[in-house]
N, C-alpha and C positions, 0 to 999 in steps of 0.2 A: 315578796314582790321583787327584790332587789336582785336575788339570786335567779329567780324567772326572766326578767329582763337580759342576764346576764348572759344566760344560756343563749336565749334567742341571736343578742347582738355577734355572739359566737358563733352560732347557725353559721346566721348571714353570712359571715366575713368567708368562713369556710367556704360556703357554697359560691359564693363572689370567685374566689381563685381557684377552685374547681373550675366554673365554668370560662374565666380566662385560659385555664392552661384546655381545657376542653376543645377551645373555640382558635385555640392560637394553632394553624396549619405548621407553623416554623417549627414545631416541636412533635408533630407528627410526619416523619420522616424518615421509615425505618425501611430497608428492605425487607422485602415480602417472601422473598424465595427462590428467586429464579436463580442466581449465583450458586448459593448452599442447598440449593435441593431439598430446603423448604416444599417448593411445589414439587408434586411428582408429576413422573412424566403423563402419567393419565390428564391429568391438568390440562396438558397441554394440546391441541388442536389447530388444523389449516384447513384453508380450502383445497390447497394440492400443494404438492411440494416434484420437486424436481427429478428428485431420490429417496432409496429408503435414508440415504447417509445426510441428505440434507431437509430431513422430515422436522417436526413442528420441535420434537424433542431437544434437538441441538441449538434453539434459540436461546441457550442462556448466556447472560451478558461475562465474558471474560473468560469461558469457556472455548476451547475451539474440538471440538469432538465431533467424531465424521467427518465429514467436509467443511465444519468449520461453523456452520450457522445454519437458517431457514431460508431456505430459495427455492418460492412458487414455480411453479413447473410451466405457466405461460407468462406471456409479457406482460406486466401490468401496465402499460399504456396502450389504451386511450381511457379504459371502463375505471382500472383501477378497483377492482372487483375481487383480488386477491388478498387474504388475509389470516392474520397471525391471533388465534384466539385462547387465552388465559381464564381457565376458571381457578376462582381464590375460595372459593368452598362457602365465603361466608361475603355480610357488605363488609368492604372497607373505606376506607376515608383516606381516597389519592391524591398526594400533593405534589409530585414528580416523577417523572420516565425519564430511563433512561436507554440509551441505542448505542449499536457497534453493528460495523459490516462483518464483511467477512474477509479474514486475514488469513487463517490456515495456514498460518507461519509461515509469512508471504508471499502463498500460490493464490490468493483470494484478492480477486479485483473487483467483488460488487460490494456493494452500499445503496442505502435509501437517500436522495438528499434531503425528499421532503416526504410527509406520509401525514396519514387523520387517525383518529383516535374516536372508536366507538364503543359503547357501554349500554350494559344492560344489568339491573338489579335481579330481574326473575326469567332471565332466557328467554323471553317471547320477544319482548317489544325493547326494540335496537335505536339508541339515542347520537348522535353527533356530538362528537364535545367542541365547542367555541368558545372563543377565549370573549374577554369582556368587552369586545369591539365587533363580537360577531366572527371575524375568523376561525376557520376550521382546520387549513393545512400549518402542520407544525413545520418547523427545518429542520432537518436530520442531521446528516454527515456529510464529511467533506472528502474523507479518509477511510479506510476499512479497520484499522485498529484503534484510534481517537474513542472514546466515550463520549459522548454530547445527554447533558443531563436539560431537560426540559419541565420547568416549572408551573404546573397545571392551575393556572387562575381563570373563574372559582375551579376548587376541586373539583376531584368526580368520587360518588359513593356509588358503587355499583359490587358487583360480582363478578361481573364477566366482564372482560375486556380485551377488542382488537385492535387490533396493528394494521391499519392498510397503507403499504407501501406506494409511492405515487414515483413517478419520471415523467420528463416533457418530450420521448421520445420511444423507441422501440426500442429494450434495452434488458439486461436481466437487473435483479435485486437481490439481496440478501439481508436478512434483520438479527441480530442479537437484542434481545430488551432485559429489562428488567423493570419493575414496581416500586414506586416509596411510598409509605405513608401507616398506618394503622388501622387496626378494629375498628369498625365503625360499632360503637356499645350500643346507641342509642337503638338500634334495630330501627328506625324511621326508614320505611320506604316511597312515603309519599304522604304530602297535607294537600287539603284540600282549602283557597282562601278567596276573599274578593278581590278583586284587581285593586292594582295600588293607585293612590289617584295623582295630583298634579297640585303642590301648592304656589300659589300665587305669590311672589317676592319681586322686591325690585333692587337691583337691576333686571338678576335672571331667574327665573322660576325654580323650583325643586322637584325633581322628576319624582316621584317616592314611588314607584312602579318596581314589580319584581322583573329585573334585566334577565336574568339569569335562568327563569324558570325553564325546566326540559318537560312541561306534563302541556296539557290542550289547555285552552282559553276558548271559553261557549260565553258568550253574551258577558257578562260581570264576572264570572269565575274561573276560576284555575283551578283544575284537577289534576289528578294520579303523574306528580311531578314533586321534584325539590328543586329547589332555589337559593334564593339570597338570606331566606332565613336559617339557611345552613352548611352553609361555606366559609366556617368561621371567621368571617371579616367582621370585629364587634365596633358597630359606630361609633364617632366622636360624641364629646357631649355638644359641641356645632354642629349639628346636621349639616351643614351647608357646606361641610368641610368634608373630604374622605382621605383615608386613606388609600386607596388608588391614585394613579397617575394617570390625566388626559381623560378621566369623567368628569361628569353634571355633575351639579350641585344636588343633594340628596340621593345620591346614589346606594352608601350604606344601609339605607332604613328604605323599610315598605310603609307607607301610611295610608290611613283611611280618615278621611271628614264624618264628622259627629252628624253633620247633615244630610248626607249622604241617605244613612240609616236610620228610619221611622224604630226601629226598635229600640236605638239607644247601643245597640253592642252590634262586633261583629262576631260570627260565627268562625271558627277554622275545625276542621276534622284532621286526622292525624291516622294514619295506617300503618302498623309495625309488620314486621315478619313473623313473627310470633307472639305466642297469647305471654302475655309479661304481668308478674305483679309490680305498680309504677310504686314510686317514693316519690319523686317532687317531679314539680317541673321549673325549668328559668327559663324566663324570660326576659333579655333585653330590653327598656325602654330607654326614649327619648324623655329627658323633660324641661324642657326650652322653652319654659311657661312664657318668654318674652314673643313668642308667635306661637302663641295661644296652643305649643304642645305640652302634655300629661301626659302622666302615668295612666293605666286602667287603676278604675275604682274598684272593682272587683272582677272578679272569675267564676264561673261556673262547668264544671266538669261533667261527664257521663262516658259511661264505658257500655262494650259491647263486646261478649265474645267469640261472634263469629257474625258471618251477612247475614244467615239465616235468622237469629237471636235481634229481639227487641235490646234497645238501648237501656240501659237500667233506669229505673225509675228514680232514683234518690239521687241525684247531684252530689259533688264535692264543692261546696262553697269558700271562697276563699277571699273577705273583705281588707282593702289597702286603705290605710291613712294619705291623701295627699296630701305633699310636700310643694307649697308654692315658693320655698324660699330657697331650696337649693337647686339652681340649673343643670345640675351636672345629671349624664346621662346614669345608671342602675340596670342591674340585675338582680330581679325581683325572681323569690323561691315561694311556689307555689304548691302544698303539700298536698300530695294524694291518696297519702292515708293505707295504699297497699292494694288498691284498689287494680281489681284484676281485668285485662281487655285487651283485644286486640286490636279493636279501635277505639279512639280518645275525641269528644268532640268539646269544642270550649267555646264560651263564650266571654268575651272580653267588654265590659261596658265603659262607656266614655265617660271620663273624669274631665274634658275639656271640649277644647273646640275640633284638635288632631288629636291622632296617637299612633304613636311612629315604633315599629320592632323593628330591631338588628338581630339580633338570632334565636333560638327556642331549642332547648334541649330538655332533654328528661333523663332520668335514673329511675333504671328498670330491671329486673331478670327474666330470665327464661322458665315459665311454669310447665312442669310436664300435666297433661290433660289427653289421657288417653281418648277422651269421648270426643274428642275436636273433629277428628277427621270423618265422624260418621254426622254427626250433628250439623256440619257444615256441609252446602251442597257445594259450594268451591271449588272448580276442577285444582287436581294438584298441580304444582309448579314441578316441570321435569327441563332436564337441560337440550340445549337444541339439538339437533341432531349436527354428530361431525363429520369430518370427510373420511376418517381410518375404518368408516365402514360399519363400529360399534352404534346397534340397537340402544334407543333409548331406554327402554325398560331394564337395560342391566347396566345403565352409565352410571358412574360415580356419584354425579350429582343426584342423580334421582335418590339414590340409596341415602345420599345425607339428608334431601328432604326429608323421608321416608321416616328415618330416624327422628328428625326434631320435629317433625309432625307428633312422632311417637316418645314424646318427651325425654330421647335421649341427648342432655345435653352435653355433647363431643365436637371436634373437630373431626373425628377420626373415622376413616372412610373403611368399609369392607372389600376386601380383595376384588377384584373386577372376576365376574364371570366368563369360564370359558366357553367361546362360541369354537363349534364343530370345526374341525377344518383351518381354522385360524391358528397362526403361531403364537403359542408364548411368547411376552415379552424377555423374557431372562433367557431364551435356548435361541442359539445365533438362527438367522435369516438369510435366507440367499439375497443375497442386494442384487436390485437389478438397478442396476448404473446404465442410464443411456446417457450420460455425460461424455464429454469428447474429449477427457483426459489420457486415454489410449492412441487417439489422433496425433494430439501434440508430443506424446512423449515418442511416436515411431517418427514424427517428422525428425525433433532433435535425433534422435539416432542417426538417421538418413543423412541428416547434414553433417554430425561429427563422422561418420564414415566418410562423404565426399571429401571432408578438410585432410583425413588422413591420407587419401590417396594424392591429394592435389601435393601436400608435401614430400610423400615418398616421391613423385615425379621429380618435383624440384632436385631433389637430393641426387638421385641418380642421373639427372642430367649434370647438375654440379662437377658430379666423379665423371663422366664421362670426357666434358670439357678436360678436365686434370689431364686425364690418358692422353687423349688426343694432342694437349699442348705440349707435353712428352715429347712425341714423336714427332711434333715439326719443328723443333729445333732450328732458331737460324743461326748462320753463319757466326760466332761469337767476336767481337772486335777488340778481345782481351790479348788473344795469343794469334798474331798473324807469320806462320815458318817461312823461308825462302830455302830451300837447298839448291846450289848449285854442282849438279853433277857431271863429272868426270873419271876418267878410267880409274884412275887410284886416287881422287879426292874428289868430298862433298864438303861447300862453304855452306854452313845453315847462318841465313843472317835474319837474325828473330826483331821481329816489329812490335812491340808491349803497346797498345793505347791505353792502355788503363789506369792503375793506380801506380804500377810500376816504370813509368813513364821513361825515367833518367837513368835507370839500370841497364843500359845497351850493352852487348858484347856481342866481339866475333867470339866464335868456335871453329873446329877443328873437325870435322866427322868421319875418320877414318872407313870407308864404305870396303864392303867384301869383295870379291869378283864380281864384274862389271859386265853383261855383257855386251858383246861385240855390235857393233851398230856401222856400215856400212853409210858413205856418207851420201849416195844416190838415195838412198832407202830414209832421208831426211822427214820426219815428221812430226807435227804438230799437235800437242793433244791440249785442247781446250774444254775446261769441264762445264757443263754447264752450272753456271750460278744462279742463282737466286737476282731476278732482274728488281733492284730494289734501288736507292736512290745513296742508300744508306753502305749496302757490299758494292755501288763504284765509286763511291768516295773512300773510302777504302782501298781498295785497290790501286784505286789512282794515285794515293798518298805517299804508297809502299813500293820503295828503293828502288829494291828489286824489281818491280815492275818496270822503272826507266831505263836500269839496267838489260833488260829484257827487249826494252822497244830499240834499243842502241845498238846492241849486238845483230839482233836482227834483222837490221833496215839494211845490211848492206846485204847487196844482193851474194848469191849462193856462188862462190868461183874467184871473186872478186879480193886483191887483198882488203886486210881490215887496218886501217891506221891508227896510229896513238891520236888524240884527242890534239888539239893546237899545241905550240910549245913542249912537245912531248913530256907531256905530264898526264900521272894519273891523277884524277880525284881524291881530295884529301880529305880527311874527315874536320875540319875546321872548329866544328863544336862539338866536342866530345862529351860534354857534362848537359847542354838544353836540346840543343836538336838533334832530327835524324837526317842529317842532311850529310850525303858523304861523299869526298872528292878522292878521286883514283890520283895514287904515287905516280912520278914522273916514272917513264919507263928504266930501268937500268941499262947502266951502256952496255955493250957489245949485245945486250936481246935483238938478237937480229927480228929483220922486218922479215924476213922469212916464217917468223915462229907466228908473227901478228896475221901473215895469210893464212895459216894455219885456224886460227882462233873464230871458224865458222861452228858453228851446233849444228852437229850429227842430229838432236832430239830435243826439242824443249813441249817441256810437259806439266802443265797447274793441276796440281792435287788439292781439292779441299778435303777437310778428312776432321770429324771434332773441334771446328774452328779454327783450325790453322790452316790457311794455305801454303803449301809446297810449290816452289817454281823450280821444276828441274832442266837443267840446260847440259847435255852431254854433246862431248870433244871427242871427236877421232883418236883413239891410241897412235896410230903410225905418225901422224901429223904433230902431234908434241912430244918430244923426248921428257923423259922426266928430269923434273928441276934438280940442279944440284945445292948441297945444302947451302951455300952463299948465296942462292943469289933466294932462296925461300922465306928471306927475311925481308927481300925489297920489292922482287917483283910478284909477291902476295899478298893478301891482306896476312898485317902480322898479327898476333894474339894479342899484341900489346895495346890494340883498338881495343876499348871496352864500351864503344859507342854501336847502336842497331843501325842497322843501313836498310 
């Protein structure tokens, strides 16, 4: 007896944390395949795609291949009617998605912000997933390259599953997803239950209603749908307590009243994928005997292995001890002994006044039963039809039906059939690209050609300006020359403005043969200057210029006198200024020589920045100097001041 006990109490415990970590979503969370290529690309399906380069295949998360991602070929706003569909070959049990736009190493500017989530267990009939509040649209991206992981409460157990992209405007989109979660073991594709009732509590009532369920509601019942009894959320032993955030009170558990039902029990039916030999089943209860909730007293089982097939006549009975002393909530193992079906119907009788489930699983395999598929009149389950054009009679899925119909139990799918006329996947494709990446890339050219031209302009204008300032050249105010010319001497009396300021000197310019100038034949040569404000401050500055105005003012015939006191100008500052005063005349120069001292010829040479003042003397009219007196009545050399 003792070691019998022993056993059992082991069972239990086993089968307790089994069905914890069973029921615990946070521990199913694995990727499915879209990254590692887990899924193949046959998997994969849209309603249109844009390109062959941004077809349904290049939607895996982290991947940027072809163009980068999945971008439907029209706008998904206003219908929202465009989508990204994943077959997993088999049910799984989803508890997160994940999205990326399209990056394509930073030429990709679309993303989803927001998008819905639809699911299907057997390809026909298309479910909305809404979260525990009723909402549908999830939030995407913000970014094209960001991952945003998206937390599916309740889960979804499905097969298939799409992606519909959503915008609040006329706009394009592009998706990366990916899958989390795992095998869904149980093969459960739908129970059948009563609706959940309403208990009476004060302050606030307890909803014990299935929230969650995706299947119809006809009068009291819930059909061909899951719910809450399988979303692993295992209730508190408080009902009244959940763990969720911002629900009712009993939101965790479905309950049904003892009163409710004339029979004493409620019924639930149970529809797998396939015909399975079971081993147990768990059940969840409440038992919160202090408002009047139990455990079931007992269970009654029946299998069936197909529509056409009677329910078997012999039950699985399974009697429970209740426990009025311990509150706390159980997962009760209910053995089925190996018992073969593809449906399960049970009946559960009341040990109280409620009786409240939080989840129900079973442990089952896969029985191959070649006779199923003729025995059964059950049309088969084939996959929907996609947009790449492939016939459903040779889709992947059908073949895997096909198979575990035919007791092949595999994941592994037969090569896809080739239809006539269609490419191989593995032998390249001509892409027909109607994208407008051709567009943009001739505009940029167009513009970096105009930039080149616009700077060769610049440039050769640049150089042009250069040449031209070249040649206009003004008058320079560094080296201003004076010569005054005479039959056998030229005074150069040099004007520096510039840095050499205080370096004045006369010179001496021994000139060659002179020619003959006739003093009737008197002329004037004025060159023309540059009318600037700048060459007649200048001019006007420079010595010789007043020397110029002096000589000349007396008229042509006239004698020319010594200046007052007969003196000449003397150079006074010879080290700061140009300022220069002529020697006293010497005695005996007769005034005769000073009538003489008319110009034959004066003439302003500009010529490389220096002007030239030349002022030619009659030969017959001055005799030449003797050397006494060429020390007084000339400039001597011993001036080293500019005049």
């Amino acid at each position: 007896m003792g070691p019998t006990v022993l056993c059992l109490l082991l069972l239990a415990s086993l089968g307790t944390s089994e069905l914890e970590e069973h029921f615990d979503p946070a521990k199913c969370r694995y990727a499915l395949g879209m990254q590692d290529r887990t899924i193949p690309d046959d998997a994969l399906s849209a309603s249109s795609a844009w390109s062959d380069s941004t077809a349904a295949k290049h939607s895996r998360l982290g991947l940027s291949e072809g163009d980068g991602a999945w971008c439907p070929a029209g706008p998904v706003y206003p219908n929202d009617a465009e989508y990204l569909e994943i077959d997993l070959r088999r049910l799984h049990f989803l508890t997160l998605v994940g999205t990326q736009g399209r990056h394509a190493s930073g030429h990709g500017k679309e993303f989803a912000r927001t998008y819905r989530l639809h699911y299907s267990r057997d390809g026909h009939r298309w479910m909305p997933w809404r979260d525990r509040w009723g909402n549908e649209v999830i939030s995407g991206n913000e970014n094209t390259e960001d991952v945003v992981l998206k937390d599916l409460g309740p889960p979804i157990i499905a097969r298939y599953v799409r992606f519909y992209p959503r915008a609040d405007r006329v706009m394009s989109v592009c998706l990366r997803v990916e899958l989390y979660g795992c095998v869904w073991k149980d093969g459960l594709q739908s129970y059948t239950a009563p609706l959940g009732q309403i208990m009476p509590l004060v302050p606030e009532p307890a909803y014990l209603n299935d929230s969650t369920y995706d299947g119809h509601s006809v009068s009291k019942l819930q059909f061909g749908g899951l719910g809450q009894l399988t979303d692993g959320v295992v209730g508190l032993d408080d009902f009244t307590q959940t763990k969720e955030l911002r629900v009712w009170p009993g939101y965790d558990y479905v309950g049904w009243k003892n009163s409710s039902f004339p029979s004493g029990f409620i019924e639930m039916e149970f529809e797998f994928d396939h015909l399975r030999a079971f081993t147990y089943m768990k059940v969840h209860c409440n038992n919160m005997h202090t408002h009047g909730v139990t455990v079931f007293r007992q269970v009654d089982c029946l299998f069936k292995r197909s529509l056409a097939t009677a329910w078997e006549p012999t039950p699985v009975s399974h009697p429970l001890a209740v426990d009025v002393r311990d509150p706390s909530a159980r997962s009760l193992t209910v053995p089925l002994e190996g018992r073969l079906g593809l449906f399960v119907q049970c009946h559960f009788h009341f040990a109280g006044e409620w009786m409240l489930f939080s989840e129900i699983a079973f442990l089952s395999e896969i029985v191959a039963d070649p006779f199923l598929s003729a025995a059964s009149p059950r049309p088969p389950v084939v996959a929907p039809p996609h947009s790449s054009g492939h016939d459903t009679l040779n889709s992947p899925a059908l073949v895997s039906i096909l198979n575990e119909k035919a007791g092949v139990n595999t994941n592994l799918t037969l090569p896809d059939q080739e239809n006539p006329g269609e490419p191989k996947s593995s032998l390249p494709i001509a892409k027909d690209d109607n994208s407008n990446t051709s567009i943009l890339i001739g505009c940029l050219v167009a513009i970096i050609l105009l930039l080149l031209v616009v700077i060769f302009l610049i440039l050769w204008r640049q150089y042009w300006q250069k040449i031209l300032g070249k040649a206009q050249r003004r008058i320079s105010d560094d080296d201003l020359t004076v010569r005054l010319s005479a039959p056998s001497d030229t005074i150069v009396i040099n004007n520096t403005m510039g840095s050499h300021r205080h370096s004045n000197r006369y010179e001496r310019i021994h000139s060659g043969e002179t020619e003959y100038q006739e003093p009737s034949r008197a002329r004037m040569k004025l060159p023309d200057l540059p009318h600037s404000t700048e060459n007649s401050a200048l001019l006007l500055s420079n010595p010789a210029y007043h020397l110029f105005l002096a000589i000349y003012a007396q008229p042509m015939g006239r004698p020319a006198f010594p200046p007052p006191n007969r003196v000449k100008p003397i150079n006074t500052n010879g080290k700061e200024g140009h300022q220069a005063m002529w020697r006293g005349w010497e005695p005996g120069w007769p005034h005769s020589r000073a009538r003489n001292i008319l110009p034959s010829a004066i003439s302003l040479f500009p010529h490389q920045g220096v002007l030239s003042v030349s002022i030619s003397l009659p030969p017959p009219c001055l005799p030449p100097p003797s050397p006494s007196c060429l020390s007084s009545a000339w400039l001597t050399p011993s001036c080293s001041d500019n005049v």
